[in-house]
C-alpha positions as CSV (number, residue, x, y, z in Angstrom):
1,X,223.5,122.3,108.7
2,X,223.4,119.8,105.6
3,X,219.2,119.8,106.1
4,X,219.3,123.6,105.8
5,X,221.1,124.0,102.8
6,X,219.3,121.4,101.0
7,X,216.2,122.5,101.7
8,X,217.2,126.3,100.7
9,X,218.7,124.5,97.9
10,X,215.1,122.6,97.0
11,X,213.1,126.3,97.6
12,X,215.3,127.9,95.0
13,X,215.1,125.4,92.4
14,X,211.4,124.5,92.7
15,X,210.8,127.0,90.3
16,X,212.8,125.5,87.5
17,X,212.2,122.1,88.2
18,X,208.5,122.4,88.1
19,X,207.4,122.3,91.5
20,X,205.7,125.9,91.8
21,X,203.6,125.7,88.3
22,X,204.0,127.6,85.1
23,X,203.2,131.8,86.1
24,X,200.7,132.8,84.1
25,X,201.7,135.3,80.8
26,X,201.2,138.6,81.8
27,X,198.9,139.1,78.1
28,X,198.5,137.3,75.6
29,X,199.3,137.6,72.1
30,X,196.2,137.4,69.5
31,X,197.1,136.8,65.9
32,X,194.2,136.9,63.3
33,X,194.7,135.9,59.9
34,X,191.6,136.0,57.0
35,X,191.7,134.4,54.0
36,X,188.6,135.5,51.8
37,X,188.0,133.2,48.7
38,X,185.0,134.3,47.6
39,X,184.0,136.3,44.7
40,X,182.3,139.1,46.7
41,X,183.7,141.3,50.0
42,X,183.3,140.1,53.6
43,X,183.7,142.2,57.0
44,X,184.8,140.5,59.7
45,X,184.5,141.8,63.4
46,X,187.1,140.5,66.4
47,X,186.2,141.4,69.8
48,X,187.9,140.7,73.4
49,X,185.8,140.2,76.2
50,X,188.3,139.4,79.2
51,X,187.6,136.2,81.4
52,X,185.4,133.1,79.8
53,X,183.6,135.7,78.2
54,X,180.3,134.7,80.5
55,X,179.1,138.0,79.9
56,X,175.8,140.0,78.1
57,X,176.1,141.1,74.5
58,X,173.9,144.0,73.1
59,X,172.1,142.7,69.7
60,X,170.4,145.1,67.5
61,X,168.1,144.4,64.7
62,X,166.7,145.6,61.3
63,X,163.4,147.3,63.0
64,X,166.0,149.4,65.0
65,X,165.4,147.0,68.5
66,X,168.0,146.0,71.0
67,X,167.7,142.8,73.0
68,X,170.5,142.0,75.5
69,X,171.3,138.0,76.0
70,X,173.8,136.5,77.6
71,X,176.9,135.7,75.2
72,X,176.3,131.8,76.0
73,X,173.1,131.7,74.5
74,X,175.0,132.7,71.3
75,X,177.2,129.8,71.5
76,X,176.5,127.0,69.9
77,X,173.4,128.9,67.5
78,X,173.7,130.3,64.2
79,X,173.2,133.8,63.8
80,X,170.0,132.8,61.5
81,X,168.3,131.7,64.4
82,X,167.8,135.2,65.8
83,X,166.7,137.1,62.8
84,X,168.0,140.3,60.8
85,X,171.0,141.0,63.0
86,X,172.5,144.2,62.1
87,X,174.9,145.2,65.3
88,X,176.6,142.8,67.8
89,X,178.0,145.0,70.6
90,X,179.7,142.6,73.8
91,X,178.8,144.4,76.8
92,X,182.7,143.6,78.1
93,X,184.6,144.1,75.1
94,X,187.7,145.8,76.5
95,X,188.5,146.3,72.2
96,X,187.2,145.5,69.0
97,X,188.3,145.6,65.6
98,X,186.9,145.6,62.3
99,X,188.2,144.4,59.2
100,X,187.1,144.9,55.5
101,X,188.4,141.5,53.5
102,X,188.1,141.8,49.5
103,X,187.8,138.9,47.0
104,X,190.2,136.5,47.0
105,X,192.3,138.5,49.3
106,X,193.8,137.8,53.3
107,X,195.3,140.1,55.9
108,X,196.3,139.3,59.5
109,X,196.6,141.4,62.4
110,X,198.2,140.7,65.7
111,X,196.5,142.0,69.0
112,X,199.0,142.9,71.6
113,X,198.2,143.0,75.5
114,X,195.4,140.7,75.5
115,X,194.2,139.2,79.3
116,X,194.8,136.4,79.7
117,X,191.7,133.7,79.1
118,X,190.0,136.3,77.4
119,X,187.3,135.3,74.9
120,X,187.8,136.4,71.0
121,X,184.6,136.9,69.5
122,X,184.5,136.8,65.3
123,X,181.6,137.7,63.6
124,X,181.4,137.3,59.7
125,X,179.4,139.8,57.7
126,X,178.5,140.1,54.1
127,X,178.9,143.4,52.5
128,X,175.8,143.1,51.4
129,X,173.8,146.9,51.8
130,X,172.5,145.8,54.3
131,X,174.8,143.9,55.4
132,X,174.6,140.2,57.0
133,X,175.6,138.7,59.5
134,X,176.8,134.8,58.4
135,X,178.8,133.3,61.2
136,X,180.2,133.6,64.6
137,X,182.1,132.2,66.7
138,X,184.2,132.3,70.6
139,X,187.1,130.7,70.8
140,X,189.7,131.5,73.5
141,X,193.1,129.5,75.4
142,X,193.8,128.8,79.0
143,X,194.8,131.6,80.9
144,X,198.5,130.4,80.8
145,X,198.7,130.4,77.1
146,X,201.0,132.7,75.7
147,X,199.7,133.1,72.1
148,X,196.8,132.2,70.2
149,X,196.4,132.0,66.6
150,X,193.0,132.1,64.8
151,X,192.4,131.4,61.3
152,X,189.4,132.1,59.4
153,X,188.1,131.2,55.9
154,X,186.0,131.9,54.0
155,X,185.2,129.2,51.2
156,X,184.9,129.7,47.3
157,X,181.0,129.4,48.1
158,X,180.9,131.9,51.2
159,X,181.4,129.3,53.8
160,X,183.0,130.4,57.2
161,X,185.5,128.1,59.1
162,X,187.8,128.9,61.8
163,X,190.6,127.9,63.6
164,X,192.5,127.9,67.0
165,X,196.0,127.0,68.5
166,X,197.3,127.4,71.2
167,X,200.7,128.3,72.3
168,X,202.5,128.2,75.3
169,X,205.6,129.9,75.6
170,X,207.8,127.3,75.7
């Protein structure tokens, strides 16, 4: 009988003790926060694309033509490299946001019910007419991650830099 209970005992404990993994989050929890300290407006663009965010994104440019690619041949490349950009559009997005950051001004937003592993796409545009696009970037957190938090700056001298951590829920 002693066998029995200890091993009932061992089933309903392996949970807390470890033994049958951390469950993965049901969403995650997306906070963005923009700090703009430079003397003229920026836009800045978030987009989730659910999973590693393998998928095709839709650019558009100045002459009005759309070329599909996937999203990894944007990582890693500066926007510059393909031309006049003047639409991203990620063929997976399941929501994206835009956000109009004035001069030496921030804002944050939180994203609520976010998959999770999903991709966050930022794209950093001038407010130039027309407008241009200056940096992106993918970052994302393991699917088990409860929140992430991305930062993004931009410099006195328009310079983009961004952040990531990732928190568990512990």
């Amino acid at each position: 009988m002693r066998p029995v209970l200890l091993v009932a005992a061992l089933c309903l404990t392996a949970g807390c003790l470890g033994f049958g993994g951390q469950p993965t989050p049901p969403t995650q929890q997306v906070e963005v926060s923009i700090q703009n300290a430079h003397d003229r407006p920026y836009a800045v663009q978030v987009s989730i694309v659910p999973d590693d965010g393998a998928g095709d994104v839709v650019l558009t440019f100045a002459n009005g033509t759309n070329v599909t690619r996937s999203q990894d041949a944007l990582t890693g490349r500066s926007p510059d490299r393909f031309g006049d950009v003047t639409d991203v559009r990620f063929v997976d997005a399941t929501g994206s946001q835009g956000f109009e950051v004035a001069p030496d001004t921030g804002l944050g937003t939180t994203l609520e019910g976010t998959a999770p592993g999903s991709a966050v796409w930022l794209l950093v545009w001038t407010s130039d007419d027309p407008p241009t696009l200056r940096s992106w970037a993918q970052v994302n957190c393991r699917p088990e991650t409860a929140a992430m938090r991305i930062d993004v700056g931009i410099g006195p001298q328009g310079s983009v830099d961004v952040g990531t951590v990732c928190a568990s829920s512990q």
